[in-house]
C-alpha positions as CSV (number, residue, x, y, z in Angstrom):
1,X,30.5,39.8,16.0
2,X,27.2,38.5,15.6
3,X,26.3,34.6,16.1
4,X,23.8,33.8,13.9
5,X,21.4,32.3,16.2
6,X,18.4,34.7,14.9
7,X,19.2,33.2,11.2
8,X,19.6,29.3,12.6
9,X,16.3,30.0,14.9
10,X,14.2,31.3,11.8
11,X,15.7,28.3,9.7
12,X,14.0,26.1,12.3
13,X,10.6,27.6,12.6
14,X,10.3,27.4,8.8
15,X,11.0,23.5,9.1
16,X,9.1,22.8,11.6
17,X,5.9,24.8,10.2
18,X,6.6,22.9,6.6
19,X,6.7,19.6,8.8
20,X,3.6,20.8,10.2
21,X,1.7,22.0,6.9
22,X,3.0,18.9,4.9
23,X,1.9,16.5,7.6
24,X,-1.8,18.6,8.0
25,X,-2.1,18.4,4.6
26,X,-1.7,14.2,4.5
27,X,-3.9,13.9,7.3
28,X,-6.7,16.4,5.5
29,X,-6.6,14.4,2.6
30,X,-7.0,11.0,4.7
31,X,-10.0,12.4,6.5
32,X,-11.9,14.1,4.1
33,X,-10.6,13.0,0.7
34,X,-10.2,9.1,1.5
35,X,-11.2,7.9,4.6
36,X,-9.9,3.6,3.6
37,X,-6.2,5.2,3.3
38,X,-5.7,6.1,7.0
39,X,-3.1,3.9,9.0
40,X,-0.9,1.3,7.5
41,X,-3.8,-0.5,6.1
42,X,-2.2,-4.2,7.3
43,X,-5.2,-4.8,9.9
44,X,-7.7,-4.2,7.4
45,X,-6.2,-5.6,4.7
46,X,-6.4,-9.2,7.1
47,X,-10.2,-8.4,7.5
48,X,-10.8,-8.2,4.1
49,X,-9.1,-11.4,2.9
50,X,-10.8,-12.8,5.7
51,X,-14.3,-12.1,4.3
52,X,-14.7,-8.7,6.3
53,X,-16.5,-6.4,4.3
54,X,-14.4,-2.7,4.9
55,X,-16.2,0.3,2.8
56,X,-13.7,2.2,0.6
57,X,-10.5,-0.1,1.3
58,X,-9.9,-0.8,-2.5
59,X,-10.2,2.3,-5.0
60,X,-8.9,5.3,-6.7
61,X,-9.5,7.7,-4.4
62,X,-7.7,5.3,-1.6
63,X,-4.7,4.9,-3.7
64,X,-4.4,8.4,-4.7
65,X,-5.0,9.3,-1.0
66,X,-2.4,6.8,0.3
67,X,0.5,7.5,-1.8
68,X,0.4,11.5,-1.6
69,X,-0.2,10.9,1.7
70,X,2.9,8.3,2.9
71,X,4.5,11.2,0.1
72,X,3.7,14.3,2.2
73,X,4.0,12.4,5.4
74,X,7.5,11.3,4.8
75,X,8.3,14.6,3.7
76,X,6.6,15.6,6.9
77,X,9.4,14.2,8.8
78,X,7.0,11.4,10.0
79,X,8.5,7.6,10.3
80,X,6.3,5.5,7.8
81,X,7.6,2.0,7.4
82,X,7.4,0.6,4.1
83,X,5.7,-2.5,4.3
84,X,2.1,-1.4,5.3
85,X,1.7,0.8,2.6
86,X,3.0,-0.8,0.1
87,X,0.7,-3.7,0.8
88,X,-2.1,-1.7,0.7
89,X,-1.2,0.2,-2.4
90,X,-0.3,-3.2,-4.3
91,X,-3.5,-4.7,-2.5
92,X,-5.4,-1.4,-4.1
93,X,-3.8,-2.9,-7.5
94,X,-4.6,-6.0,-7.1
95,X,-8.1,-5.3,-7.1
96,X,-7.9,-2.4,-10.1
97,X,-7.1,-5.4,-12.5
98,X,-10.6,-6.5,-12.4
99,X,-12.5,-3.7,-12.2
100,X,-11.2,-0.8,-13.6
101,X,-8.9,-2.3,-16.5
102,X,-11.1,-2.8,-19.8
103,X,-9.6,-6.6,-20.0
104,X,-11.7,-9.0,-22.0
105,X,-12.8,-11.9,-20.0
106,X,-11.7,-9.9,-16.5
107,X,-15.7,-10.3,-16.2
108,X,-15.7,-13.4,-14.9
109,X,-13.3,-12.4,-12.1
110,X,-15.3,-9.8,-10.6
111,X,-16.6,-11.7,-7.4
112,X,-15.5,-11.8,-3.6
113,X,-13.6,-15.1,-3.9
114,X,-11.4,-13.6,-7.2
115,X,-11.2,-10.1,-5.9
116,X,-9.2,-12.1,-2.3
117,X,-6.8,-13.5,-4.6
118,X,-6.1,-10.8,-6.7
119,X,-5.9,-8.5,-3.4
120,X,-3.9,-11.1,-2.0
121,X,-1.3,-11.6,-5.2
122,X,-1.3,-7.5,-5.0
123,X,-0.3,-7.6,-1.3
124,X,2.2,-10.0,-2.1
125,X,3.8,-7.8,-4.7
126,X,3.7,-5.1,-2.7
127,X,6.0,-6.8,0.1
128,X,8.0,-8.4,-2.6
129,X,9.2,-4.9,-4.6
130,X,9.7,-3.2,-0.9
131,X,11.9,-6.2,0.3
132,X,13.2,-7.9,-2.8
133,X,12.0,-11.1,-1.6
134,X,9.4,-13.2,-3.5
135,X,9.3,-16.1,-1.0
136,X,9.2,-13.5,1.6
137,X,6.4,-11.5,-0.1
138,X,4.0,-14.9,-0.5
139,X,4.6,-15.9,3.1
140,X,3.8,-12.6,4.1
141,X,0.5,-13.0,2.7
142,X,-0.3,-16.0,3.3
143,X,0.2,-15.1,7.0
144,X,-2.3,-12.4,6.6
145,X,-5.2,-14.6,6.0
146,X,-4.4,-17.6,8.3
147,X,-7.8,-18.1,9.8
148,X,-8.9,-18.1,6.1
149,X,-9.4,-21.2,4.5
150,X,-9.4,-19.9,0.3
151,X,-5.3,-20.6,0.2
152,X,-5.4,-23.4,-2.5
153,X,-1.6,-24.7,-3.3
154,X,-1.9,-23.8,-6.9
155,X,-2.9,-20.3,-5.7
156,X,0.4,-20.2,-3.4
157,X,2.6,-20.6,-7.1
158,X,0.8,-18.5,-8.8
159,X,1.0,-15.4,-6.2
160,X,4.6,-16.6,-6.2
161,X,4.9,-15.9,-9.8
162,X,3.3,-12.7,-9.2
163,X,6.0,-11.8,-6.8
164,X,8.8,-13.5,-8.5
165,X,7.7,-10.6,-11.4
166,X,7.3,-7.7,-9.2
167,X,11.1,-8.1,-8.0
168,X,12.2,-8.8,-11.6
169,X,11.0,-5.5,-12.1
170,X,12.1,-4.0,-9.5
171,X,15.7,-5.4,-10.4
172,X,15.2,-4.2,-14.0
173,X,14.2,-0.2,-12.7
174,X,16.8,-0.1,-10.3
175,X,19.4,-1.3,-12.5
């Protein structure tokens, strides 16, 4: 009577080498492909709506980068929290608004001031889908760029808006 064990222990080398191909794959991508995606993007995200100028933080090739590779990774059997990415990807948004979407009278939002609260209202979304919460979601930003001093109280209703959107549509999908 045969056990099986040469079956379960061939099962298990094919897992663990798509674990390992899926997760060298995601981290190929990071380091060649987009560089701004690697790590959960929330300490960079602080220095940026902080006034810290971080090369290739905010663009296509980031946000293709970052969600195929939280996709792979997570497939990869790798632990990847939600909130750091999803920051970064709606921070990524955020900033595609203004300079990628053909919007007439976008133009006058393209400077450093404009692109923080737009990255900030992304990063705000972000948290907000992930945990349902728009209060949550603003705070969550807000606490981001404490030593920043660009937080204006009509700024804090508006990125609540934002947020109170981005779970209204979450609601709506997942309905």
């Amino acid at each position: 009577m045969k056990d099986g064990s040469g079956q379960s222990t061939k099962s298990w080398l094919f897992l663990i080498g798509a674990c390992f191909v899926l997760c060298g794959i995601a981290s190929a991508m990071t380091v060649y492909i987009g560089p701004g995606a690697n790590g959960s993007g929330i300490a960079e995200l602080m220095a940026a709506l902080n006034g810290v100028n971080y090369p290739m933080l905010v663009g296509k090739r980031t946000l293709i980068v970052k969600i195929l590779g939280v996709v792979l990774g997570i497939s990869g059997s790798l632990y990847i929290g939600k909130e750091g990415p999803l920051a970064h990807i709606g921070a990524i948004f955020g900033v595609i608004v203004i300079y990628y979407l053909p919007i007439r009278g976008f133009d006058y939002f393209k400077n450093d001031v404009n692109k923080r609260e737009f990255m900030a209202a992304g990063i705000s979304a972000g948290v907000s889908a992930a945990f349902a919460s728009p209060i949550g979601g603003t705070m969550f930003s807000f606490e981001l760029s404490k030593p920043s001093s660009f937080w204006t109280f009509s700024m804090i209703w508006r990125i609540f808006f934002c947020c109170s959107i981005s779970t209204f549509t979450l609601s709506l999908i997942t309905q």
